[in-house]
N, C-alpha and C positions, 0 to 999 in steps of 0.2 A: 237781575242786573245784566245788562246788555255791554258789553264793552268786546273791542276792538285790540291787538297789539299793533304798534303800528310802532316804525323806525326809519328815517331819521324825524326828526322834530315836523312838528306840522305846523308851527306857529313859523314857519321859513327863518327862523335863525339858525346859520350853519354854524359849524365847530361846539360851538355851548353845548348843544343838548346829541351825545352821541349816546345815551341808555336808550330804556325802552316806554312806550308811553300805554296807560291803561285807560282806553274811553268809557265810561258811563252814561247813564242817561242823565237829563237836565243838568247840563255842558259842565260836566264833573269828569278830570281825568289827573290823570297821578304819573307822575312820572319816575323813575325808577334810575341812578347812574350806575346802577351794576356795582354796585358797591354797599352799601350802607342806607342809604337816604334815598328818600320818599318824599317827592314834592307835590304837593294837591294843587291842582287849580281848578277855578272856577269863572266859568265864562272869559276866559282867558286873562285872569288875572291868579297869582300865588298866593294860597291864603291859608295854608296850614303845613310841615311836613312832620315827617314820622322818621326813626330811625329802626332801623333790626339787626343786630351787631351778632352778625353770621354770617357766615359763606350760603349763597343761594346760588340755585340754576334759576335761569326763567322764570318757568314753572312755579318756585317754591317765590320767588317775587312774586306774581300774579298773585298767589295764593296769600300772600300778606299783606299785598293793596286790598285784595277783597275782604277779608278779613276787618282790616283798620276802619274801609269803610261801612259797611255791615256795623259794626260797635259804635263809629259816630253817628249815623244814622237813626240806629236804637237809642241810644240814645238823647238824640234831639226829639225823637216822637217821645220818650218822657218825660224828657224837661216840658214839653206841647204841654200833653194830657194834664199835668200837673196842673199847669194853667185854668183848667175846665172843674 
């Protein structure tokens, strides 16, 4: 997985989004408010978050957006397979 940190918001809305954003490949990135929550979007729309009720640096964010999504991902390829 390919991703990018990038700050402030890239979607040009100011004040709302002042965490940190995690890009992906096929326009999957997650955003991060330095706190708690983990917002997914997709093609520029919100369509899952996650919470991680700990204190993190950066770092240990990044490492639990990739993480979350790694697990969804495996998962959707077995809900796939199942299918076949």
């Amino acid at each position: 997985m390919s991703k990018t940190i990038v700050n402030p918001n890239p979607f040009g809305k100011s004040g709302k989004y002042n965490g940190l954003w995690f890009f992906y490949d096929d326009d999957i990135s997650i955003y991060w408010n330095r706190s708690h929550t983990f917002n997914v979007w997709n093609n520029g729309k919100e369509v899952n978050c996650f919470t991680v009720m700990e204190s993190m640096t950066p770092k240990q964010a990044e490492e639990n957006a990739d993480e979350w999504l790694a697990d969804v991902l495996e998962e959707e390829k077995l809900r796939h397979a199942d299918a076949f």
